[in-house]
C-alpha positions in Angstrom: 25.4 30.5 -6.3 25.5 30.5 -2.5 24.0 28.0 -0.8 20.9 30.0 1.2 19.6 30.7 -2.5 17.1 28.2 -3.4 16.0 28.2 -6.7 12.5 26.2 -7.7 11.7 24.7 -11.0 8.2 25.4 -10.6 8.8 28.9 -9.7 10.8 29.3 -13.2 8.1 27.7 -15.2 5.2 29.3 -13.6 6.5 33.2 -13.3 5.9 34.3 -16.9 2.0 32.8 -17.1 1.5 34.0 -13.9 3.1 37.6 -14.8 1.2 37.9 -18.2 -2.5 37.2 -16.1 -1.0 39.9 -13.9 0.1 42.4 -16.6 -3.7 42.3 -17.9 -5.3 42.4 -14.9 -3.6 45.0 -12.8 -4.0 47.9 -15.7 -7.5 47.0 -16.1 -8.3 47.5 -12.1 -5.8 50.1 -11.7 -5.0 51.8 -14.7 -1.5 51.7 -16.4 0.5 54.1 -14.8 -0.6 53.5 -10.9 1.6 53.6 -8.4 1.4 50.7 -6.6 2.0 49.0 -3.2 2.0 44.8 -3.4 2.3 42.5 -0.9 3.5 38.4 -1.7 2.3 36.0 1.1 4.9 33.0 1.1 6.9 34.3 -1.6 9.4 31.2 -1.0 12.4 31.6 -2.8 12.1 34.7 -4.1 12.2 34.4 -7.8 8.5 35.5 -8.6 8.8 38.6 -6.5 11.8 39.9 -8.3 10.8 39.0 -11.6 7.7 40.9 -11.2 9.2 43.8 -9.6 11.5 44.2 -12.9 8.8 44.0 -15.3 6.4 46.5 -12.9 8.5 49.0 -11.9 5.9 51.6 -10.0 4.7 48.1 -8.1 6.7 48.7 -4.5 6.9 44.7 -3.3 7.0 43.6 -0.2 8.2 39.7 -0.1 6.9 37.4 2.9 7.7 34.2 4.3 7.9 31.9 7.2 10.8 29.7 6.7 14.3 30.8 7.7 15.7 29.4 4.4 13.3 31.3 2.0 13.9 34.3 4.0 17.6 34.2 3.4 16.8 33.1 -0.5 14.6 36.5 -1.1 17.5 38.6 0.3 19.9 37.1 -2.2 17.7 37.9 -4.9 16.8 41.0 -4.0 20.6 41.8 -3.6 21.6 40.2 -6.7 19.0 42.0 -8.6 19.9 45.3 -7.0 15.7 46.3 -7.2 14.8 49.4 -5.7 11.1 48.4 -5.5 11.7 45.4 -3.6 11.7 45.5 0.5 13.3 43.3 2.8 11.5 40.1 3.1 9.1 40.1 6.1 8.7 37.1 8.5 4.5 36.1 8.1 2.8 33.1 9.8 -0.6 33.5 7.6 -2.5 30.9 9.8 -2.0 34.1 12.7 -4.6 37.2 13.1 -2.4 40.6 11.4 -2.7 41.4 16.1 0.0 38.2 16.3 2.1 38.9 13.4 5.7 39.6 14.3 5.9 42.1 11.0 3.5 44.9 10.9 1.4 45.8 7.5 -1.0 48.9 8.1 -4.7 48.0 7.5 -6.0 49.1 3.9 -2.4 49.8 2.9 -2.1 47.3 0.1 -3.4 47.5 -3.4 -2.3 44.4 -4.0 -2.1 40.9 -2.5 0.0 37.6 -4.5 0.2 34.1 -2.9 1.6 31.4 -5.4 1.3 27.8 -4.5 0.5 28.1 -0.8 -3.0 26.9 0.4 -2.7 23.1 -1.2 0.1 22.3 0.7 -0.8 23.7 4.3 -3.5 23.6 6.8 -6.9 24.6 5.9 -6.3 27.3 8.8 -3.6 29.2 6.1 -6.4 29.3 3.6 -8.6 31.1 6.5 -5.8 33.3 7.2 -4.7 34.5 4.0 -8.4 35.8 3.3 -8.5 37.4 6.3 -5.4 38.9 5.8 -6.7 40.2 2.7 -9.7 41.5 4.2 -7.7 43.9 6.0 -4.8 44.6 4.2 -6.7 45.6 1.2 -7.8 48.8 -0.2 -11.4 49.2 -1.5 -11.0 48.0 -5.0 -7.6 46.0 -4.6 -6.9 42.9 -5.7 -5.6 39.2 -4.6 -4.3 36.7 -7.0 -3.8 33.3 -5.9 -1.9 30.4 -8.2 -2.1 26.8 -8.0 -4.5 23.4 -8.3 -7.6 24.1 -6.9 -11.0 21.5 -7.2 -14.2 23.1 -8.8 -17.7 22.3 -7.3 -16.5 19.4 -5.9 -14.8 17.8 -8.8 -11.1 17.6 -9.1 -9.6 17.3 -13.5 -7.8 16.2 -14.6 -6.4 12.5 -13.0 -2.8 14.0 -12.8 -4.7 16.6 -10.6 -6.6 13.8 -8.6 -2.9 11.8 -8.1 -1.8 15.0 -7.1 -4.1 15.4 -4.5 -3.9 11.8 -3.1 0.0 12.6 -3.1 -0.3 15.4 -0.9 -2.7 14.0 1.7 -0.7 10.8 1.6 2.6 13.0 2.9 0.2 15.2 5.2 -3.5 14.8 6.3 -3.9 18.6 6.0 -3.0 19.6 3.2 -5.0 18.7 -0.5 -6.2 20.7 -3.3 -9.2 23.5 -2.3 -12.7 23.4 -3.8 -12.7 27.2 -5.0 -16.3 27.1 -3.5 -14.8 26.8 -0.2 -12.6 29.8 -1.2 -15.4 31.6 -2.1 -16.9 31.2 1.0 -14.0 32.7 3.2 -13.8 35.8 0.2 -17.0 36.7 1.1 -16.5 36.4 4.8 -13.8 38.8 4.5 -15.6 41.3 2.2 -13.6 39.8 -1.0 -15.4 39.0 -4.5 -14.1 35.8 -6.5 -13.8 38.3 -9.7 -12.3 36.3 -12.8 -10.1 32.8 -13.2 -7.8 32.0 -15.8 -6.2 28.9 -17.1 -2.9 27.9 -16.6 -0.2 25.4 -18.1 0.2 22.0 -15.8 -3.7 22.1 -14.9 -3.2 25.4 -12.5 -5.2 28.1 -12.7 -4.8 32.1 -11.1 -8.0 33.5 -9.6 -8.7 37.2 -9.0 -10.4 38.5 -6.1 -11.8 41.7 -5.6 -12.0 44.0 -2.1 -15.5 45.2 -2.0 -16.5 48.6 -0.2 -17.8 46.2 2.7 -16.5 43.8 5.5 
């Protein structure tokens, strides 16, 4: 394995649950056979995006990150996998408007928008980003998933999740599990709907938000 591959254990446990919310939810917004244009914000190493491209083969991917390391990861993958609906990894500081990204996606261009453990272990201003982002990027009646630990009307379960928290703040002030109220708040700012949540193993859960027909 060479060495710019970086290979997460959490991204190995967490790509199948995540995949099977995924295989319910995009055939029930888009019907089965859509075509398909996706978009992962801070894909890291890579691993989700190519396992989901294989098992959603009219999905076209297009992989994102900020670090030079992940960057270099996802093109391993990608060129290991030999996918044909995977692009080249963009380079995507979320916490920027789309008019100061150094990687150009076309407004309403994306039916689809993935970010897996991201906005608990970055500023608050990434959370703001990534739903504006969305906002944008979007087509009327696309989708977002996001993954992760997330509080719920101010209450944070179980106490691994409240360690967890405490764990993260203790390493950087900035960064802590989101209440998805405060989610919801910057959805609707950005003309998105909080549409469904689903449990997930290790006290995660995926929620599903919805592009409305207004900004």
């Amino acid at each position: 394995m060479s060495e710019a591959k970086v290979v997460e254990k959490a991204a190995e446990n967490n790509k199948e649950p995540i995949f099977k919310v995924l295989e319910k939810v995009i055939p029930e917004k888009f019907g089965a056979d859509a075509s398909l244009s996706a978009l992962e914000i801070s894909s890291g190493s890579g691993q989700h995006v190519v396992y989901f491209a294989e098992r959603f083969p009219k999905i076209s991917f297009q992989p994102s990150d900020i670090e030079d390391r992940c960057i270099k990861s996802i093109k391993e993958y990608i060129s290991e996998t030999k996918l044909e609906n995977v692009k080249q990894p963009l380079v995507i500081d979320i916490s920027k408007p789309l008019s100061e990204w150094s990687s150009t996606v076309a407004e309403k261009s994306v039916d689809v928008i993935i970010n897996i453990n991201m906005v608990h272990i970055t500023p608050w201003e990434c959370a703001e980003g990534l739903f504006a982002a969305a906002g944008k990027l979007l087509k009327v009646g696309g989708i977002m998933a996001t993954y992760g630990p997330y509080a719920i009307h101010g209450e944070i379960t179980p106490e691994s999740n409240v360690s967890f928290n405490e764990s993260l703040k203790a390493k950087n002030a900035e960064w802590g599990l989101r209440d998805i109220d405060d989610l919801e708040k910057e959805a609707k700012k950005n003309g998105l709907t909080f549409d469904a949540m689903f449990d997930m193993p290790a006290n995660n859960k995926t929620l599903i938000w919805v592009k409305s027909d207004s900004e």
